[in-house]
C-alpha positions as CSV (number, residue, x, y, z in Angstrom):
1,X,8.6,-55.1,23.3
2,X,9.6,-58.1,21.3
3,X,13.0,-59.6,20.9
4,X,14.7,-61.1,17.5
5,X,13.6,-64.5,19.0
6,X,9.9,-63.5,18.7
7,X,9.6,-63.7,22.5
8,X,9.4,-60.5,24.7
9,X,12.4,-59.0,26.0
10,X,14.7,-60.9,28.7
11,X,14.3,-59.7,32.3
12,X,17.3,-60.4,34.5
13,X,18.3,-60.1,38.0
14,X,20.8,-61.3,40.2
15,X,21.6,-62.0,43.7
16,X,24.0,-60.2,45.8
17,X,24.5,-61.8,49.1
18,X,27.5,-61.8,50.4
19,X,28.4,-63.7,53.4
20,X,31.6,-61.9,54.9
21,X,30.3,-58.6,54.5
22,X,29.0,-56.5,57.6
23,X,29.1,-52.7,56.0
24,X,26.9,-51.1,53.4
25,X,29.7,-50.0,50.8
26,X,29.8,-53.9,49.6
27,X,26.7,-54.6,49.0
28,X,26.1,-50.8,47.3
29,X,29.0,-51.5,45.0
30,X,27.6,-54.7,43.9
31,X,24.0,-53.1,43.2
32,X,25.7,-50.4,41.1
33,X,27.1,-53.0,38.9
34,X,24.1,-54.5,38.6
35,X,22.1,-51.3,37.5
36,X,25.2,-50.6,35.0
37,X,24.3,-53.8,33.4
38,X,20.7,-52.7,33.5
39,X,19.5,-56.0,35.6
40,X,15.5,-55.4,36.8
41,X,16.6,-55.6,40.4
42,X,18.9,-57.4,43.0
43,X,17.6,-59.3,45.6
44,X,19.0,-60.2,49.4
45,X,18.3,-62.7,51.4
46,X,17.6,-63.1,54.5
47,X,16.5,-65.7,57.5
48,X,15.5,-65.7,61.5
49,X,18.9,-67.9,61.8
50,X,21.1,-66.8,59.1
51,X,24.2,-64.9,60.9
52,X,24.3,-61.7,59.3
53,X,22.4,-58.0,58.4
54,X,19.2,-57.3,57.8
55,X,18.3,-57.6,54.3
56,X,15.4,-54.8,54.3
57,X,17.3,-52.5,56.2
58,X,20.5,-53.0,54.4
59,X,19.1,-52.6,50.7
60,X,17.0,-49.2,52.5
61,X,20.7,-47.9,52.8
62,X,21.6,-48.9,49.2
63,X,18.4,-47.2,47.8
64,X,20.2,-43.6,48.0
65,X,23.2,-44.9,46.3
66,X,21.5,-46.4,43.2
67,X,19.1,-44.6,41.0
68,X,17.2,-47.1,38.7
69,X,17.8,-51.0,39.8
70,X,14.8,-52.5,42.1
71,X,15.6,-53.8,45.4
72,X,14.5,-57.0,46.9
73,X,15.1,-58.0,50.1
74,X,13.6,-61.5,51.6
75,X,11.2,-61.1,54.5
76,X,9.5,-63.8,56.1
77,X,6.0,-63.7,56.8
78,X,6.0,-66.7,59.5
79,X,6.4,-65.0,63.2
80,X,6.2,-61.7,62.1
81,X,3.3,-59.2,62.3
82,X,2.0,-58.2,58.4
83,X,1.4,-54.5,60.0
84,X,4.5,-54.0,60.6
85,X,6.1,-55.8,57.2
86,X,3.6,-53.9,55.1
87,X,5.3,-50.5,56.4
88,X,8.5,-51.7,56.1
89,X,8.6,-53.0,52.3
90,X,6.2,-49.3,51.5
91,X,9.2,-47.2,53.1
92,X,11.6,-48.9,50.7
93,X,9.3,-47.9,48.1
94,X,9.6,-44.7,49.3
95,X,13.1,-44.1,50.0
96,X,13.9,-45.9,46.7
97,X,11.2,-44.1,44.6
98,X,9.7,-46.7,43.8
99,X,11.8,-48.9,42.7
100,X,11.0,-51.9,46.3
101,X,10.0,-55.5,45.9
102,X,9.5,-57.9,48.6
103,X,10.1,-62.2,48.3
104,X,8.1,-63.7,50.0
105,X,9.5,-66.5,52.4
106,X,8.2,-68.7,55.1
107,X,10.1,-70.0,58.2
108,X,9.9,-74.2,58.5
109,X,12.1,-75.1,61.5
110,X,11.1,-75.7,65.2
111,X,14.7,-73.9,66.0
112,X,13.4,-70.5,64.3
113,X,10.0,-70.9,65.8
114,X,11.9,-71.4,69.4
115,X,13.4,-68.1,68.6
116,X,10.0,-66.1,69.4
117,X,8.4,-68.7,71.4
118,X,4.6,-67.7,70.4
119,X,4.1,-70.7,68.6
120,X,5.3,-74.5,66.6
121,X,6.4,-74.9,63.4
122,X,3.8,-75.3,61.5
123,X,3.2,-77.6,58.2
124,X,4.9,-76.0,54.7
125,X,1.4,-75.8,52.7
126,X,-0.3,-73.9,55.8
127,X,2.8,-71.8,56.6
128,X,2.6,-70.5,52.7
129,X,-1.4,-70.2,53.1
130,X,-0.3,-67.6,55.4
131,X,2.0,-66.0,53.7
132,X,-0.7,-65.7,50.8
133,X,-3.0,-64.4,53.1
134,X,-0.2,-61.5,54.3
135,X,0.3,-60.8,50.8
136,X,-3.6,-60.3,50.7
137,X,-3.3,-57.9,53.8
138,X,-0.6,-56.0,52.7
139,X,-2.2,-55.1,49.7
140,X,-5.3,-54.1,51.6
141,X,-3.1,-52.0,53.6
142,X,-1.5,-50.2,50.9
143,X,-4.4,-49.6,49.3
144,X,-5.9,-47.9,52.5
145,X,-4.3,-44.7,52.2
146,X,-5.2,-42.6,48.5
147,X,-1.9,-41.4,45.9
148,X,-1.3,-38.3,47.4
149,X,-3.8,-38.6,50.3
150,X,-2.7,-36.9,53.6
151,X,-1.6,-39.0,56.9
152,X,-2.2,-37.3,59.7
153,X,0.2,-37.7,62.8
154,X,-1.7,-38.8,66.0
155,X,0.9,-37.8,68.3
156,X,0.7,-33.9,67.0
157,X,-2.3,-33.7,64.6
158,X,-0.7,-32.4,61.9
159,X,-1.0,-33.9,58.2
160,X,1.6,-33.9,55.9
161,X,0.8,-35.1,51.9
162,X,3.0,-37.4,50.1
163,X,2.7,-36.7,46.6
164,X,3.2,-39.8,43.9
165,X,3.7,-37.2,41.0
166,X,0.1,-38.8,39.5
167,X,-3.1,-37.2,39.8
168,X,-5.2,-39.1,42.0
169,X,-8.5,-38.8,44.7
170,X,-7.8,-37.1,48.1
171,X,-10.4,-39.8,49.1
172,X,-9.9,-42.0,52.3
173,X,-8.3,-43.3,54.4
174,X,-10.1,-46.8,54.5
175,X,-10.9,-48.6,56.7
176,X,-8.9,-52.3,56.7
177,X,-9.9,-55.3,58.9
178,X,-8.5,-58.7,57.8
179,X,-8.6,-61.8,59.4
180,X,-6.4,-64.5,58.2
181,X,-6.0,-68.3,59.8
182,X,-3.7,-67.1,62.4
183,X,-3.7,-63.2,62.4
184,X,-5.9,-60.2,62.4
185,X,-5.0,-56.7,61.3
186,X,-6.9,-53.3,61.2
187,X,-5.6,-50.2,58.9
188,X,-5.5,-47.6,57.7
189,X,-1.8,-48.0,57.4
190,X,0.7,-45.4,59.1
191,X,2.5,-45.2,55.8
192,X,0.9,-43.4,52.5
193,X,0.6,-44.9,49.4
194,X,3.4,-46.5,48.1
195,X,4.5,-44.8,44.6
196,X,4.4,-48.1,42.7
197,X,0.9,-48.8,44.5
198,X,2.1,-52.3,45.4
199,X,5.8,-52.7,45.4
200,X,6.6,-56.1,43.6
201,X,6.1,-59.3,45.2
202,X,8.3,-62.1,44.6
203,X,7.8,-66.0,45.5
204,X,10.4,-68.7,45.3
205,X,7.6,-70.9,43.7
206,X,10.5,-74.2,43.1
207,X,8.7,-75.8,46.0
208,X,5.1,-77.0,45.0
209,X,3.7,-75.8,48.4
210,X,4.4,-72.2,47.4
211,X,3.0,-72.6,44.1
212,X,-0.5,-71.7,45.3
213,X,0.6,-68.6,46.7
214,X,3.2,-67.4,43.9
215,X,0.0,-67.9,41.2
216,X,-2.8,-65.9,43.5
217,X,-0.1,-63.2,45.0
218,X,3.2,-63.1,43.3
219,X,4.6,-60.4,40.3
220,X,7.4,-62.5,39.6
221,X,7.9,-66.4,40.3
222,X,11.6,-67.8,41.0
223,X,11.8,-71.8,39.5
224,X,14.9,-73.5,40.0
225,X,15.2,-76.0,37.0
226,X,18.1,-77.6,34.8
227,X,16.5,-78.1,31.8
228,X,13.7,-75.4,29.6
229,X,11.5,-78.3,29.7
230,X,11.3,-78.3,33.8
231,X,11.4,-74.3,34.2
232,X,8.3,-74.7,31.1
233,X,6.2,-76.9,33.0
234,X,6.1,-74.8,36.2
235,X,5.9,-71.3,34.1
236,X,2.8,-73.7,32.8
237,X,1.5,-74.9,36.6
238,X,1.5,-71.2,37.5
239,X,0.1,-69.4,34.3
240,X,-3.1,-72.3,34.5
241,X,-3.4,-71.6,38.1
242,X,-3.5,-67.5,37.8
243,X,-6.1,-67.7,35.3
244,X,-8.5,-70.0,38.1
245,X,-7.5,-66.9,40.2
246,X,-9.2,-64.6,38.0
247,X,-5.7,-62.8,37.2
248,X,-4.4,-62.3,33.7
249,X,-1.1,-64.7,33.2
250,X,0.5,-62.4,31.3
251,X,0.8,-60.2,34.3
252,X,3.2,-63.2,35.9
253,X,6.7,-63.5,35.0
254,X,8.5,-66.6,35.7
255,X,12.1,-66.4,35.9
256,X,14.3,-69.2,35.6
257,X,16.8,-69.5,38.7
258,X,20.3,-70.6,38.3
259,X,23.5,-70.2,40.4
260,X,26.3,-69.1,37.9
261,X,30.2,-70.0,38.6
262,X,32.0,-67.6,36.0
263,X,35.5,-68.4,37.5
264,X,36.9,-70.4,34.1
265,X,36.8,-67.1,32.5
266,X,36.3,-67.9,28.5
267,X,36.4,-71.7,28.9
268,X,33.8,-73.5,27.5
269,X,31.6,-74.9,30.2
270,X,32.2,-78.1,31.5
271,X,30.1,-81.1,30.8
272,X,26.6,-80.9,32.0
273,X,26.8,-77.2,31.8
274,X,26.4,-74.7,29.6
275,X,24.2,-75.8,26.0
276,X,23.9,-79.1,28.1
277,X,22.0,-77.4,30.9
278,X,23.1,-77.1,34.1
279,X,24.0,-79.2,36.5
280,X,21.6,-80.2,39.0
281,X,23.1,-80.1,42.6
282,X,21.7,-80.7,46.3
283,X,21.5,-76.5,45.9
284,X,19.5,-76.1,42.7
285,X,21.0,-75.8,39.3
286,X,24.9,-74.7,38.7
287,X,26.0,-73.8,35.5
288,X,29.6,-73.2,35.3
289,X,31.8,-72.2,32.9
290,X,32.2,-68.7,30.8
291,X,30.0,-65.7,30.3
292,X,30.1,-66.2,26.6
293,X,28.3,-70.3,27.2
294,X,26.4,-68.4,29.3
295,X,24.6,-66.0,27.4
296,X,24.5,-68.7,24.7
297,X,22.3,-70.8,27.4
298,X,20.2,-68.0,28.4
299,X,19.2,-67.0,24.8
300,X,18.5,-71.0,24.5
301,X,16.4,-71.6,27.1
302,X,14.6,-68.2,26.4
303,X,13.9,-68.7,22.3
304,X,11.9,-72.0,23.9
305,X,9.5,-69.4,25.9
306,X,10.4,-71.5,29.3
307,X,10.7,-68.1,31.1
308,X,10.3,-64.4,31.0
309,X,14.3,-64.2,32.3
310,X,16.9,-65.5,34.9
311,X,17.5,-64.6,38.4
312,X,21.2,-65.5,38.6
313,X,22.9,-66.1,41.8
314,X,26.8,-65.8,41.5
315,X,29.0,-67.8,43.4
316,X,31.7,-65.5,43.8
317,X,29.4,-62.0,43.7
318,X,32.3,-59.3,43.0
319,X,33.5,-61.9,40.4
320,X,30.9,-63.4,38.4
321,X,28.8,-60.5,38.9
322,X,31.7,-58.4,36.9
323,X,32.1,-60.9,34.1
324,X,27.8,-61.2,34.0
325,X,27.9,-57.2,33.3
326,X,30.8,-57.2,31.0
327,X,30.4,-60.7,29.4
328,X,27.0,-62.3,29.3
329,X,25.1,-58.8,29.2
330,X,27.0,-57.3,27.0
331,X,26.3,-60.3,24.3
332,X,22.8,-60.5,25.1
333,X,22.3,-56.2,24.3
334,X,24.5,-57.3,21.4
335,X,22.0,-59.4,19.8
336,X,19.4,-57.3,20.8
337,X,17.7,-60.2,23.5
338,X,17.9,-57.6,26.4
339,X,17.7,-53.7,26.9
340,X,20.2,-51.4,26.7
341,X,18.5,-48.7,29.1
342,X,16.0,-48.5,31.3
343,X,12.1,-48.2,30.2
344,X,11.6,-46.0,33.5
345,X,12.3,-45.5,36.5
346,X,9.9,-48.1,39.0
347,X,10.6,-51.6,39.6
348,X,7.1,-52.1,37.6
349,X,7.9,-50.0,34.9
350,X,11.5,-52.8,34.2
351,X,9.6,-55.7,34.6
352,X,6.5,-54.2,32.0
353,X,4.1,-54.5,35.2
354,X,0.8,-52.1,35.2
355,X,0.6,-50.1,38.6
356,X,-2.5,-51.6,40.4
357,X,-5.2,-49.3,40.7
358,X,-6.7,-48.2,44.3
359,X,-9.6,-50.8,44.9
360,X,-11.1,-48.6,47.6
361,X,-10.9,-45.2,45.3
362,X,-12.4,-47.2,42.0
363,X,-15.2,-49.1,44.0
364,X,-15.2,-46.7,47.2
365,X,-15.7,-49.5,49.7
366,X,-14.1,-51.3,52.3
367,X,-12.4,-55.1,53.2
């Protein structure tokens, strides 16, 4: 679809981390609002050191309570075991019907890497090597098990089949046996089929050593930029990059990342923000100022073709999140720039994403 601008459609998401809040009903209420003002999906983060829930396991608890906004926790790939994350992001497929994504992060410190004792900290471009190389196995793994295919339980024998709603082989499962620099992994997985096939994947690709790894692996790249021009030449970096990959660009979209601070209401936004750009800070971009500059900024930097959409991270969440919904959404459906429903009902399906076919049921081989 096409907007008035001659671009495609915005995509939009937000973040909705909240610091103080230990109980599921805050962070549900805040992804509600969020699919009423028909964002692609919500992320949370997450870190071995940050005080706090588990992001995964939180937004698996949200998933019931929402019906049509993705949901995309942070989990690290550094010190964990792919097996195991692989599962963990195709449950939340499951449980959300498809509506899971999964950003990709890697640990740097020596103080998380003292938390599991198995190994250093290890250099930023070999740490996201890995993570690509996760991403690879995941995928493997996902793909090991057939739509629809049964999974039979070891302990008792029995197979139960998990049906996708598509019609697809009963082939499989596949075999699976991946060797990356620092980890091996052998499937089938324990989990069928995801319903999206592979649930999104999502890379922070503002610092150049992820770059590699968001343009080989990634659905949807995060750059943290204060002018078009800056978020443009990264969208650029990544789309040239993809293509040596042997992907399609078009199948990457780059979303512009800015944290929003709504709190002047209908004030114009101060100088250096707003049709200025935002200011740059020592945490990425801020624009502040009101949702009405806002939306004015986002339709800006969009007519340039710099990015696909925003991932916007509110300061105050129940706040700005409110005023995004009411104000700056409202605007942009008004002059027809973003949806006013949902296309479908997967993660993919918002974001215009094809679902990736089987590799193992189209060429019937193994890894």
């Amino acid at each position: 679809m096409t907007a008035p601008n001659g671009q495609g459609l915005l995509h939009l998401a937000a973040a909705v981390d909240q610091r103080a809040a230990h109980d599921a009903p805050a962070h549900v209420e805040l992804a509600r609002l969020a699919e009423r003002g028909g964002f692609d999906f919500v992320t949370l983060d997450d870190t071995f050191t940050r005080p706090g829930l588990d992001a995964l396991a939180v937004l698996a608890r949200v998933a019931p309570a929402t019906t049509r906004v993705g949901l995309v926790p942070t989990v690290t790939t550094t010190h964990t075991e792919p097996f195991r994350v692989q599962a963990a992001v195709a449950t939340l497929d499951w449980v959300s019907g498809g509506r899971a994504g999964w950003c990709i992060d890697v640990s740097t410190t020596e103080g998380e890497a003292r938390l599991f004792g198995r190994r250093h900290a290890a250099p930023a471009d070999a740490l996201w090597r890995e993570a690509g190389q996760v991403a690879d196995a995941a995928a493997r793994l996902w793909d090991s098990r057939e739509d629809g295919a049964a999974v039979r339980d070891t302990a008792t024998g029995r197979s139960t089949s998990r049906s996708t709603g598509r019609s697809a082989g009963r082939g499989g499962p596949h075999r699976v046996d991946f060797r990356g620099d620092t980890f091996a992994v052998r499937g089938p997985s324990t989990a069928p089929r995801p319903p999206q096939g592979h649930p999104v994947r999502v890379v922070d690709a503002t610092d150049r050593h992820a770059r590699a790894t968001a343009a080989r692996y990634a659905d949807v790249a995060l750059v943290q930029g204060a002018t078009p021009a800056q978020v443009g030449a990264v969208r650029a970096q990544l789309h040239a990059a993809a293509l040596a990959h042997g992907r399609d660009p078009d199948e990457l979209r780059v979303l512009a990342a800015l944290t929003v601070d709504l709190g002047d209401g209908e004030r114009a936004a101060e100088r250096g923000h707003g049709g200025g750009g935002p200011r740059q800070t020592a945490q990425g971009p801020l624009y502040r100022g009101g949702p009405v500059d806002l939306a004015e900024l986002i339709a800006a930097w969009h007519g340039t073709g710099a990015a696909d959409g925003f991932h916007l991270t509110p300061v105050e969440p129940g706040r700005d999140l409110e005023r995004l919904v009411n104000g700056t959404v409202a605007l942009l459906q008004h002059r027809g720039l973003f949806r006013t429903f949902y296309p479908g009902s997967t993660l993919r399906e918002h974001l215009g994403l094809a679902r990736p076919a089987n590799r193992y049921a189209v060429t019937g081989g193994t890894s």
